[in-house]
NUSE-593970 format. One line per field, with one value per residue (C-alpha): residue in one letter; x, y, z. Coordinates in nm, 2 decimals. Each point is the difference from the previous one (the first is absolute). Layout:
% residues N
pado a;...
u X;...
v Y;...
w Z;...
//
This chain:
% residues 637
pado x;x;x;x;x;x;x;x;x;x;x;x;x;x;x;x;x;x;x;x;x;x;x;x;x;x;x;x;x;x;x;x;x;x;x;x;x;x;x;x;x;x;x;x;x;x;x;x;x;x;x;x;x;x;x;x;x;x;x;x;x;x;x;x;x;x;x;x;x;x;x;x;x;x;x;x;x;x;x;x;x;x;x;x;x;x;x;x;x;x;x;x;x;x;x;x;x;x;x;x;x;x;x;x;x;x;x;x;x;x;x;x;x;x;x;x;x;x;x;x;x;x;x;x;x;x;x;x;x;x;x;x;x;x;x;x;x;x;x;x;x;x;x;x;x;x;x;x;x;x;x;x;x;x;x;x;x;x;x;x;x;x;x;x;x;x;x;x;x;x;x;x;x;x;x;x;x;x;x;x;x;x;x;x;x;x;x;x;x;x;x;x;x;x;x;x;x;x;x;x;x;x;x;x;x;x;x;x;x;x;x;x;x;x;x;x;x;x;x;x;x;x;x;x;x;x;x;x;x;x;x;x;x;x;x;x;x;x;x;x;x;x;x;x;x;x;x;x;x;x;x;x;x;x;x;x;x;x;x;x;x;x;x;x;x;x;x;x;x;x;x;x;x;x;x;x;x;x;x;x;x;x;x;x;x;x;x;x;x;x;x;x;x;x;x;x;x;x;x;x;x;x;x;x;x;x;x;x;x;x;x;x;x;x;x;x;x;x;x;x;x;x;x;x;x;x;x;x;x;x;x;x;x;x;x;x;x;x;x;x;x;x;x;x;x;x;x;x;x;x;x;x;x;x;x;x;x;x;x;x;x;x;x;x;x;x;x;x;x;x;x;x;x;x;x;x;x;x;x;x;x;x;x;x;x;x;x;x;x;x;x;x;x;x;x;x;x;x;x;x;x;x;x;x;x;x;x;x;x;x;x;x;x;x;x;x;x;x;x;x;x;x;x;x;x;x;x;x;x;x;x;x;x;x;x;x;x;x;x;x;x;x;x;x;x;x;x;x;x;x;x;x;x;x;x;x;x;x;x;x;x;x;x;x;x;x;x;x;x;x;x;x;x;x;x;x;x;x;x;x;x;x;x;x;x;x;x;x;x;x;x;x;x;x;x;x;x;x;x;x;x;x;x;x;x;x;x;x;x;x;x;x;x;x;x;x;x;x;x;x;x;x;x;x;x;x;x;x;x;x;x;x;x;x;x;x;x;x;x;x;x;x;x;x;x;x;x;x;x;x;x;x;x;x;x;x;x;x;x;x;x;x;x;x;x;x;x;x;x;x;x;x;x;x;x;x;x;x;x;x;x;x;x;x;x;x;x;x;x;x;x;x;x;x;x;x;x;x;x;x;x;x;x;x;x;x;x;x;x;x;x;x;x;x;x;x;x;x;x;x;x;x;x;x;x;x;x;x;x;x;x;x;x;x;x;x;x
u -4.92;0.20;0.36;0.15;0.36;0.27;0.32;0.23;0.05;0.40;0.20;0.03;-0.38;-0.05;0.27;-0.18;-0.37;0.17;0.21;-0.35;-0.22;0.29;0.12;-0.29;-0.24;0.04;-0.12;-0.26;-0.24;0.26;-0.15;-0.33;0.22;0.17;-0.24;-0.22;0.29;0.08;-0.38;-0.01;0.33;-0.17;-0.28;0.22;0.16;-0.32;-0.08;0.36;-0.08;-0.37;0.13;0.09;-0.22;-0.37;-0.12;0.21;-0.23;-0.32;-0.24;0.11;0.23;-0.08;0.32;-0.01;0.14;-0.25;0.03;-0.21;0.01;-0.15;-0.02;-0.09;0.20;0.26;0.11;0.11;-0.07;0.17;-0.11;0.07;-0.09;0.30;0.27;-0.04;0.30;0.00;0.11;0.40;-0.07;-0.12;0.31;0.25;-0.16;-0.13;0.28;0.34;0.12;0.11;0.29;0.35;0.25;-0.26;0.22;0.24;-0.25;-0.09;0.38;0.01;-0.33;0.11;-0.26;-0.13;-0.34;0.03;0.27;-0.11;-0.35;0.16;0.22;-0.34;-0.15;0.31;-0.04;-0.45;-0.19;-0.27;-0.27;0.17;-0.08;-0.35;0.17;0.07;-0.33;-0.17;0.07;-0.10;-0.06;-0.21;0.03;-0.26;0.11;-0.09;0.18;-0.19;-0.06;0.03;-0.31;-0.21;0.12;0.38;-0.02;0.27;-0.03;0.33;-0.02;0.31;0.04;0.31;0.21;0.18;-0.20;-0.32;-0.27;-0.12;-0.32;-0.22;-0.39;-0.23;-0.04;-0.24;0.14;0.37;0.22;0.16;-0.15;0.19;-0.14;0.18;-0.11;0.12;0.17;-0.14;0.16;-0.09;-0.35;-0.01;0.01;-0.27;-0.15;-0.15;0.02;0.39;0.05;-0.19;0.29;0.27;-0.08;-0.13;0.38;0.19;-0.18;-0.15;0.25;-0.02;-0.22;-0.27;-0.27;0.05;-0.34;-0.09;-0.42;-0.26;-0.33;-0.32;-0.24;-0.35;-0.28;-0.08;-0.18;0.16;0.03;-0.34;-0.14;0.04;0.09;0.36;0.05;0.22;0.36;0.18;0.32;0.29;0.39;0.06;0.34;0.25;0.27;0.00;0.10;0.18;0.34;0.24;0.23;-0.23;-0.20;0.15;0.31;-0.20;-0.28;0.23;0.17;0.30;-0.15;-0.17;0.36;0.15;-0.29;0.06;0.36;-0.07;-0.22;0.19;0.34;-0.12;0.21;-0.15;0.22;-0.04;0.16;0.30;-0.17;-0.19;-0.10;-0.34;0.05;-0.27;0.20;-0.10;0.09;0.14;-0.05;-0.25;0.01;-0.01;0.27;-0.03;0.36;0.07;0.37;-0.02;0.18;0.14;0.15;-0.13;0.23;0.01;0.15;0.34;-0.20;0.08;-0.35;-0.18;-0.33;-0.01;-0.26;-0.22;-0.35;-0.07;-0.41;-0.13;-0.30;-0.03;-0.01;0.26;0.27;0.26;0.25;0.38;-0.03;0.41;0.01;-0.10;0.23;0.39;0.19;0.12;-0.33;-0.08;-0.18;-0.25;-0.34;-0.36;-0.19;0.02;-0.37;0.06;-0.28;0.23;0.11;-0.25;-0.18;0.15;0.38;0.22;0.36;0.19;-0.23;0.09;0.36;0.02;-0.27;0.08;-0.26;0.15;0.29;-0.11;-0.17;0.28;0.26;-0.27;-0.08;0.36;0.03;-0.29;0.17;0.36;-0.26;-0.14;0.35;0.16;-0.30;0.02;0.40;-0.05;-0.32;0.11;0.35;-0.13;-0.23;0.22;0.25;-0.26;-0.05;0.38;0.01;-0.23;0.05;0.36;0.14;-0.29;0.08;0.32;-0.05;-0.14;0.27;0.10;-0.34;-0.18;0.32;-0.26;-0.09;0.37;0.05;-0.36;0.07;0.35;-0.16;-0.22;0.34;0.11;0.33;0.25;0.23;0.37;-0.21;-0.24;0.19;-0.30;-0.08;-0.36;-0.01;-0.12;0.16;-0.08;0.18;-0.17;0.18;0.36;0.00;-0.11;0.26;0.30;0.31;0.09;0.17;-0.18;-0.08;-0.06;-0.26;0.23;-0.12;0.13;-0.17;0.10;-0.11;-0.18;-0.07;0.31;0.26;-0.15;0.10;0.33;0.10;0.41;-0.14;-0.17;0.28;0.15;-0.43;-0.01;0.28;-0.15;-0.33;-0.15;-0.32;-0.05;-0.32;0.05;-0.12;-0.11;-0.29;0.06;-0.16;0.19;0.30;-0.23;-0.21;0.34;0.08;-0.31;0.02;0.30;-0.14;-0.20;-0.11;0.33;0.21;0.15;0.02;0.30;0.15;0.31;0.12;0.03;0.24;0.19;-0.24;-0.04;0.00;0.07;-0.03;-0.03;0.36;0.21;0.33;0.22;-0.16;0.02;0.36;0.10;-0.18;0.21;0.31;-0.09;-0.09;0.32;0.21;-0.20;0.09;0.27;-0.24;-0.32;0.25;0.13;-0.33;-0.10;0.23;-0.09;-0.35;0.04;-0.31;-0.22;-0.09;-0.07;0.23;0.15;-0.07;0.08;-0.34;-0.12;-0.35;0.17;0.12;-0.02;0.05;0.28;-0.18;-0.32;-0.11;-0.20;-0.18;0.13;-0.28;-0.22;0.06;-0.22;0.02;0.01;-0.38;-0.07;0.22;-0.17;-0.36;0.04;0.21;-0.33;-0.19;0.21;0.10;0.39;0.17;0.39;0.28;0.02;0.41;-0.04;0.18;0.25;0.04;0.21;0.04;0.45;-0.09;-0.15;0.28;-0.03;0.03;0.27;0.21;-0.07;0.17;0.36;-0.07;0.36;-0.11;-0.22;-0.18;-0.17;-0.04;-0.25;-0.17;-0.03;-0.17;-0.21;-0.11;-0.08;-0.18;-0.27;-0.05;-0.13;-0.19;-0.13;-0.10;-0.16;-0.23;0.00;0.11;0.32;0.00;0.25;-0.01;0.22;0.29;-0.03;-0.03;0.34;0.16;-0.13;0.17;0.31;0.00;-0.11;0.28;0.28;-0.02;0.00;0.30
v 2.71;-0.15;0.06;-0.19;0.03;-0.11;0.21;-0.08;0.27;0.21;-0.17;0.29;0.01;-0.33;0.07;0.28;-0.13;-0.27;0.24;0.23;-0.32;-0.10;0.38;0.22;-0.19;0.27;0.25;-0.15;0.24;0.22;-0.21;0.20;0.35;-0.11;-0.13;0.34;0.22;-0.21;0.06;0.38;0.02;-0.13;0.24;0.30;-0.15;0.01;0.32;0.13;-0.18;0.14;0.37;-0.07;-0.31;0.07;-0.29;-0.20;0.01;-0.17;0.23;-0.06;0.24;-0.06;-0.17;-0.26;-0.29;-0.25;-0.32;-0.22;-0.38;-0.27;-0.23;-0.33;-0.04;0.20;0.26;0.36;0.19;0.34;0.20;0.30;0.17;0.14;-0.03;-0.43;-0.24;-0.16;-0.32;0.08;0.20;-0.24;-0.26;0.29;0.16;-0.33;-0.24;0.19;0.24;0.30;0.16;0.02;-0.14;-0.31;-0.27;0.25;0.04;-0.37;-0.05;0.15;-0.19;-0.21;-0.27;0.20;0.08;0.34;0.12;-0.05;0.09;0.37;-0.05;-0.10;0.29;0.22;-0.22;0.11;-0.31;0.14;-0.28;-0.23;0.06;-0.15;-0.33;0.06;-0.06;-0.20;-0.35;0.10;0.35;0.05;0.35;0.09;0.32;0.20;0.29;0.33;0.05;-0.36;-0.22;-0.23;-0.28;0.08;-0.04;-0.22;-0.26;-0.06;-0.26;-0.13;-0.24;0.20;-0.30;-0.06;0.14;0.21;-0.06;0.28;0.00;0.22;0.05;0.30;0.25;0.31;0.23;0.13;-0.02;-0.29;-0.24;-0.18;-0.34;-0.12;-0.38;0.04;-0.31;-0.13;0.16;0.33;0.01;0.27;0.22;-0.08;0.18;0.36;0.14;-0.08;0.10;0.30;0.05;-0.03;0.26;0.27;-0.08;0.02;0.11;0.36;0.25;-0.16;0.23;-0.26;-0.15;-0.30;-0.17;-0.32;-0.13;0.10;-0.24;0.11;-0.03;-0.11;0.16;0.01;0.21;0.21;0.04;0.20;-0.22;0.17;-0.12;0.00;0.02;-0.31;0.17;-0.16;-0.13;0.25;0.12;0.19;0.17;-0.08;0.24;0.38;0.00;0.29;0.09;0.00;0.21;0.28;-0.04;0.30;-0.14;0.03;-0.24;-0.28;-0.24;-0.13;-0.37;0.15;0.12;-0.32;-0.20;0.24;-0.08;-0.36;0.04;0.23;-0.20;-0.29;-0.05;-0.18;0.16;0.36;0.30;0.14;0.35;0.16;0.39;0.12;0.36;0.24;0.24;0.34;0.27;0.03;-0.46;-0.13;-0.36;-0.26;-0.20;-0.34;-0.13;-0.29;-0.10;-0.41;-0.18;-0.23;-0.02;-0.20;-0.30;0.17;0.31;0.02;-0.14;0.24;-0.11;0.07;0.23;0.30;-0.02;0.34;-0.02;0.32;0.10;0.30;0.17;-0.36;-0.16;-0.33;0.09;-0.23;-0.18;0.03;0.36;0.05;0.34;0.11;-0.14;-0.01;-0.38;0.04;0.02;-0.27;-0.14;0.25;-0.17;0.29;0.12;0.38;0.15;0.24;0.32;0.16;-0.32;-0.08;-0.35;-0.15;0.09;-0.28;-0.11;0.21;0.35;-0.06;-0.03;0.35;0.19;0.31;-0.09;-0.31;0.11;0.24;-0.31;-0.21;0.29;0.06;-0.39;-0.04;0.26;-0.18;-0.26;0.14;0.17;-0.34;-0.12;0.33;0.00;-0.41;0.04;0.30;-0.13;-0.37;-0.11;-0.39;-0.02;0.19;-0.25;-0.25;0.18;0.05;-0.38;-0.10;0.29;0.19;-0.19;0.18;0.34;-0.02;0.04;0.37;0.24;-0.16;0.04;0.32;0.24;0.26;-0.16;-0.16;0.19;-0.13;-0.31;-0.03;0.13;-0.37;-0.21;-0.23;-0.13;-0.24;0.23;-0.03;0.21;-0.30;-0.31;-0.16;-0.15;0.15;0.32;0.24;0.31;0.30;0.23;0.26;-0.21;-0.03;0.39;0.04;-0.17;0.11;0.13;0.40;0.04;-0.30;0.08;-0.29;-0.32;-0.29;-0.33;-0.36;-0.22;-0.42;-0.32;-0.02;0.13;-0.20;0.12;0.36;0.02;-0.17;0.16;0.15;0.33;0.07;-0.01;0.33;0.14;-0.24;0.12;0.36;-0.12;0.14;-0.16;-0.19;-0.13;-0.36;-0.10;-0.36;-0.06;-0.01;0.30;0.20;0.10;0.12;0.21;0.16;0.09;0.20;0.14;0.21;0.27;0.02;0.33;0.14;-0.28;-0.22;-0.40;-0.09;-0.31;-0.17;-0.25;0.28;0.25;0.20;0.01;0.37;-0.02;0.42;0.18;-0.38;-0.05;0.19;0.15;-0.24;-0.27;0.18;0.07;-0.35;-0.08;0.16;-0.10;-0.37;0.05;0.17;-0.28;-0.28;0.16;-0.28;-0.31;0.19;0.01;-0.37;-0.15;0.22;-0.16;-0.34;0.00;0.15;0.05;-0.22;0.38;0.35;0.13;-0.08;0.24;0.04;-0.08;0.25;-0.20;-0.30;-0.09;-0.37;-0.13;0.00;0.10;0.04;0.09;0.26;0.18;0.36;0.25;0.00;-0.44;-0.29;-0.09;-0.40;-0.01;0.16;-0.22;-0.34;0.16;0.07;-0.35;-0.11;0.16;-0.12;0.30;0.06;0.20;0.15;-0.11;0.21;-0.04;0.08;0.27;-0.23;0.18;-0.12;0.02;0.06;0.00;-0.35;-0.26;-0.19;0.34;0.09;-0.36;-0.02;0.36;-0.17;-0.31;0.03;-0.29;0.20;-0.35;-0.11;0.43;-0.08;-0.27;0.13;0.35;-0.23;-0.22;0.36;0.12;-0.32;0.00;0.31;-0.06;-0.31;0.23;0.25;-0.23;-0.31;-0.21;0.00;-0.07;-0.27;-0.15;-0.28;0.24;0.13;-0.30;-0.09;0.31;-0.01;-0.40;0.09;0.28;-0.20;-0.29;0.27;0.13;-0.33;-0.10
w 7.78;0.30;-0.06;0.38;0.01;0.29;0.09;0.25;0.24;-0.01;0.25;0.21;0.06;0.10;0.29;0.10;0.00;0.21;0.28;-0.03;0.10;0.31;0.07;0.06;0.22;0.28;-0.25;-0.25;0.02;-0.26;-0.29;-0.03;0.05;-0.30;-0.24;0.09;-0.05;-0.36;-0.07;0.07;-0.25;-0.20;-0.03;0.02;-0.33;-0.14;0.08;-0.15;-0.30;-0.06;-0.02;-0.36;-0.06;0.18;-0.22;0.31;0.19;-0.14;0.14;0.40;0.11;0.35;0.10;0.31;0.19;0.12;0.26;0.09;0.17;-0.05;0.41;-0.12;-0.34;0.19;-0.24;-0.02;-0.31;-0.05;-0.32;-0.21;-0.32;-0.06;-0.29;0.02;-0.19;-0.32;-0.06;-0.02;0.23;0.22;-0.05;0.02;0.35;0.16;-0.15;0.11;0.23;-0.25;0.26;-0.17;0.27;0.14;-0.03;0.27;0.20;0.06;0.11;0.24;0.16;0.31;0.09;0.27;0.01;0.25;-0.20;-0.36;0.06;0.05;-0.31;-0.16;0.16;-0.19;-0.30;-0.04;0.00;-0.21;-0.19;0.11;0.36;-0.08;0.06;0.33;0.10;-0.35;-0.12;-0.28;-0.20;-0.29;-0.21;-0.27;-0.15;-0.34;-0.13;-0.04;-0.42;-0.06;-0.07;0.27;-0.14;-0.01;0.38;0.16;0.31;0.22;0.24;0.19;0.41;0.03;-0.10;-0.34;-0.23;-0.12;-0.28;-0.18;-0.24;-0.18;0.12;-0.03;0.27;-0.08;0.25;-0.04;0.28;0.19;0.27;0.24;0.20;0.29;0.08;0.34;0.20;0.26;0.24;-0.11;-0.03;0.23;-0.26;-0.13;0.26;-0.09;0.31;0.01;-0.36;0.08;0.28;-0.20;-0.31;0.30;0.10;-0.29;-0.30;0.16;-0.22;-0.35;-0.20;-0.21;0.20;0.19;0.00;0.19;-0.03;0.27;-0.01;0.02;0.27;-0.06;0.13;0.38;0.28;0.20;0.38;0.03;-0.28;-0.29;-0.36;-0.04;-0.40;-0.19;-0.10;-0.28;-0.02;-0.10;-0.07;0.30;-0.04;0.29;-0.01;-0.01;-0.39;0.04;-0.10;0.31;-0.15;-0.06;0.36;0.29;0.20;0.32;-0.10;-0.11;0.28;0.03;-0.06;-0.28;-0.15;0.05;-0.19;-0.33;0.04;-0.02;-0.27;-0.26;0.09;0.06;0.32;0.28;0.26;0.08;-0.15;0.24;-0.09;-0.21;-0.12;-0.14;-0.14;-0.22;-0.18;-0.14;-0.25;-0.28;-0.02;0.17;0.06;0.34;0.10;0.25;0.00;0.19;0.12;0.09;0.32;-0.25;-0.33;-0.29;-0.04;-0.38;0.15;-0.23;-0.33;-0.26;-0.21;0.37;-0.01;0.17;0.31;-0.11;-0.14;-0.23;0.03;-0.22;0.17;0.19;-0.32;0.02;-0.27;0.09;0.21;0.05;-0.09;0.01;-0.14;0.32;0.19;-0.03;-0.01;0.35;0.18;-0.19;0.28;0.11;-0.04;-0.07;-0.22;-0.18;-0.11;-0.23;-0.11;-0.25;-0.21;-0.30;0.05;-0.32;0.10;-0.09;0.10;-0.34;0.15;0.36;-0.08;-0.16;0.21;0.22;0.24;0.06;0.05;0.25;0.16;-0.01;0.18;0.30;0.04;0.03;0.24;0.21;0.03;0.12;0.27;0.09;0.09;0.11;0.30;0.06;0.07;0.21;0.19;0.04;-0.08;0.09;-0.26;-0.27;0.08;-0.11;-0.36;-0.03;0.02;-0.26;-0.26;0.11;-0.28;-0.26;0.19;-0.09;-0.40;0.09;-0.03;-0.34;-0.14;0.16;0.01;0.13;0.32;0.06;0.31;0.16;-0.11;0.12;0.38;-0.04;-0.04;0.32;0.01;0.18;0.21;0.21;0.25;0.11;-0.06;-0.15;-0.35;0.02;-0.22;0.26;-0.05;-0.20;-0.18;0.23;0.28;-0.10;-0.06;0.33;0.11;-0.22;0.17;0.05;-0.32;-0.21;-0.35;-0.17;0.05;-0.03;-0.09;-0.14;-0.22;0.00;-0.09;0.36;0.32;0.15;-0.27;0.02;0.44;-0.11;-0.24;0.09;-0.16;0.31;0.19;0.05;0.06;0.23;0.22;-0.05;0.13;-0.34;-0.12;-0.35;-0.19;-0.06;-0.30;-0.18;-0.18;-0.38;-0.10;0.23;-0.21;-0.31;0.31;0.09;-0.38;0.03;0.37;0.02;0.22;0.29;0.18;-0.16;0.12;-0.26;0.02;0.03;-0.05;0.27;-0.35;-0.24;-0.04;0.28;0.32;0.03;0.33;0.04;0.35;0.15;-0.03;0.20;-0.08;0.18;-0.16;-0.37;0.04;0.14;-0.33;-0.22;0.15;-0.01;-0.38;-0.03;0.17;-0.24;-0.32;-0.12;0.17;-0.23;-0.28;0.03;0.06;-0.34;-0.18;0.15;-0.10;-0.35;-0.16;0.23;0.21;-0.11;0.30;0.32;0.33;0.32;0.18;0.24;0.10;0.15;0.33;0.04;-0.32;-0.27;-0.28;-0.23;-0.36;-0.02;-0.35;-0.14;-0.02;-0.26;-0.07;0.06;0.34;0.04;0.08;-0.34;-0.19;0.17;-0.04;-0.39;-0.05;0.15;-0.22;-0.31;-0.10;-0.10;0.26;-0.10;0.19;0.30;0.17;0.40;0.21;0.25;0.31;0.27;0.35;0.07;0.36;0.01;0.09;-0.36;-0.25;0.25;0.01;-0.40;0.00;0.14;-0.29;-0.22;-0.23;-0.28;-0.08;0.33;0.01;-0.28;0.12;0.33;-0.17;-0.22;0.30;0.20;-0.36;0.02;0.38;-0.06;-0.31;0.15;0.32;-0.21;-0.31;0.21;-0.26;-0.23;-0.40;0.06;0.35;-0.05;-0.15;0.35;0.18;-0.20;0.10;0.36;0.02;-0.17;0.35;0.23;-0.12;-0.06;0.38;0.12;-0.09
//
């Protein structure tokens, strides 16, 4: 019995079957790579499923994707026998896009078509690329174990909305119709449908089949009886799994096409790494590391980009115990000869093997980047850009690899004068000073406040190098990088600046007298403050400016502070360090001030500058824009 119903499509898809139909012309081909790809997944799900349910299969376990055209109704049919949809699962999977984070993604869409078709690209187009070159697309589908007549017909012009109804359909599986527009009847055409699964759909391991006629009976060149043939399936690709062919066999083209098809990317992968390992595991790895991030990168709910296969049995996707968070955006596969074939998510998190698995994966990929910066700094310049960011969540999370990690990180540096995070921590030891100890490095709001910073003062007239540092994660890195190659991080706003064998004895003991000379000005200014500080100093990083706030060891620096406030999370009142400069004109004239009163507001103007310097923003700007008037009016006069 007919049961028709309409559903509007989610907003997001209709904006994305519309940039799809506009954005991809130059590439349209990439429909049929997709819908193949979707049809082998879904055969490998079958095949996972029949190891504890034979019954699956209805007595055909020969697993296969089949095309086949149609020139004057101008159709493409792709078909499979695999897992097939049932009627929710039809309006779920053809009705919505089920990605966490969509509505961020179409944000940050522009209106132009070169540009969104690669954030499209990022995005995966999937089923719905079938609109790309159909007006219309009609799906008849039944899932395996469910009776013919709980089949389900989808039909849809890629417009508002989508009518689903129940039919009978003997075979499990789904099949896909593409009633192709006008303009792209050419693929129609065997020959150039033939052309395009030779091109892209050679590594996926079911049978690709597309329909060879017969020939009728005829004589041959020297008259004899050449016999009829009948029509057949003739398989189209090698059916083989990629993964498991030898290295040498397998080209380059070749390696980029599985890429596409596992990640479904349509640009190619920045590298990749095909590994058999031996011993006491044994299991293949094909990891993949992409030229661009997913525009879901820093999505907490985002899957992991590893496909787990048992014996080259599909188990399943985002395999994440194999992979730790912050290579999150390693793309591959893992087939596995030591896992059972009915392991599940609860054994894999508990398992030594994968455990085992997970450390030398890791490892892998370290390897992977450890040779690309070594081999070609360009091109690791590119993956800092995209996935730096990611990188940076390592020595936090994999304490045992924190020193190879830390040997990947690219920073902003004094040494170049440029925003672009080029330099290593390799580089800056390289270049420390006879008598250096210590890594030293600033973290600000941004690149700008990080150069400017007053706390850079007295390095900069020693010609000693500092990391710049500014992106947001940056400040919970250096709470887990303290060391590097025995040299700690040190930062120029906390505590004393340890600079050691770097300043000379003149320069210590002209120190010590200027601190000696300030005691009543540090004591006044004290006393002016009141409990606003923790203490007052004489400054000994300063050269240009009057003074700064700095944090005592082992207390949030600002950046902390502003990241957990961001966070929501309650942070303690934390008083600053005031250190000032006596040798800079304004400390010195505030020195000679008799009149204790305009002594105060003087230190309290000094105390904000520098807090204003340091946060770049003041709890109460206009009290200081008060205080800064009342100044400003009182000198005047």
């Amino acid at each position: 019995m007919s049961q028709q119903e309409t559903h509007g499509f989610q907003t997001e898809v209709k904006q994305l079957l519309h940039l799809m139909i506009h954005s991809l012309y130059s590439n349209k081909e990439i429909f049929l790579r997709e819908l193949v790809s979707n049809a082998a997944d879904a055969a490998d799900k079958l095949r996972y499923l029949a190891l504890t349910n034979d019954a699956l299969y209805e007595g055909d376990g020969e697993l296969r994707v089949r095309i086949s055209a149609d020139k004057e109704k101008g159709t493409v049919t792709i078909e499979d026998n695999g897992v097939g949809m049932t009627r929710d699962g039809v309006i779920e999977h053809l009705g919505t896009i089920a990605k966490s984070g969509t509505a961020d993604f179409f944000k940050n869409l522009s209106g132009e078509s070169s540009k969104d078709s690669q954030l499209i690209g990022q995005f995966g187009v999937g089923f719905y690329s079938a609109f790309i070159v159909a007006k219309k697309v009609t799906v008849r589908t039944r899932a395996a174990g469910h009776k013919a007549d709980e089949a389900v017909l989808w039909e849809s012009e890629g417009e508002g909305n989508f009518t689903v109804d129940t039919i009978t359909k003997a075979s499990r599986g789904t099949e896909i119709t593409l009633h192709l527009r006008d303009e792209e009847k050419e693929f129609a055409d065997d020959w150039r449908l033939r052309s395009i699964i030779t091109k892209y759909s050679d590594h996926i391991s079911v049978p690709v089949e597309m329909w060879q006629e017969g020939s009728p009976e005829r004589d041959g060149p020297d008259g004899e009886k050449i016999p009829a043939t009948e029509g057949q399936w003739k398989v189209m690709n090698k059916a083989t799994a990629l993964w498991m062919r030898n290295k040498a066999d397998i080209s380059d083209e070749e390696y980029q096409e599985f890429y596409k098809h596992i990640s479904h990317d349509y640009t190619d992968a920045l590298l990749w790494s095909h590994n058999r390992v031996e011993g006491k595991q044994e299991y293949t790895n094909l990891l993949y590391i992409p030229a661009k991030a997913p525009w879901d990168m820093w999505n907490r709910d985002r899957k992991h980009g590893l496909k787990l296969f048992v014996q080259r049995v599909f188990i399943m996707d985002d395999a994440e115990q194999f992979m730790p968070s912050y290579l999150r955006f390693v793309q591959g596969l893992i087939d596995s000869n030591d896992l059972p074939l009915n392991v599940s998510r609860e054994i894999l998190q508990d398992n030594h093997v994968t455990k085992a698995m997970r450390t030398g994966i890791t490892k892998r990929v370290l390897g992977m980047l450890e040779k690309l910066a070594k081999d070609d700094a360009e091109k690791y310049q590119q993956f800092w850009a995209e996935f730096g960011q990611v990188l940076k969540e390592g020595p936090a999370e994999d304490f045992a690899n924190r020193e190879r990690i830390a040997g990947l990180l690219r920073f902003a540096s004094t040494h170049t004068g440029s925003a672009a995070p080029t330099v290593s921590l390799d580089d800056y030891i390289s270049r420390m000073k006879e008598g250096q100890t210590k890594i030293y490095y600033i973290v600000a709001d941004s690149h700008e406040a990080a150069a400017n910073s007053p706390h850079l003062e007295l390095l900069r007239k020693k010609d000693i190098e500092v990391l710049l540092m500014s992106e947001r994660i940056d400040e919970w890195l250096i709470n887990h990088l303290t060391e590097y190659k025995e040299k700690q991080l040190h930062s120029v706003t906390r505590g004393d600046l340890e600079l050691g064998e770097l300043e000379d004895a003149a320069e210590k003991e002209a120190q010590e007298k200027l601190e000696q000379e300030s005691v009543a000005l540090v004591e006044r200014i004290k006393a002016a403050l009141g409990s606003t500080v923790a203490d007052v100093k004489v400054t000994s990083r300063l050269t240009d400016t009057p003074a700064c706030v700095v944090a005592g060891e082992g207390e949030m620096s600002t950046q902390m502070i502003k990241l957990m406030q961001a966070a929501g999370q309650p942070v303690p009142e934390v008083k600053p360090t005031f250190e000032i400069n006596p040798a800079h004109p304004l400390v010195s004239r505030l020195n000679d001030l008799q009149d204790e009163a305009a002594f105060a507001d003087w230190s309290n103007l000094l105390l904000q500058q520098a807090q204003l310097s340091e946060k770049g923003s003041l709890a109460d700007p206009s009290a200081f824009i008060k205080l800064m008037n009342q100044m400003l009016l009182a000198n005047m006069k």
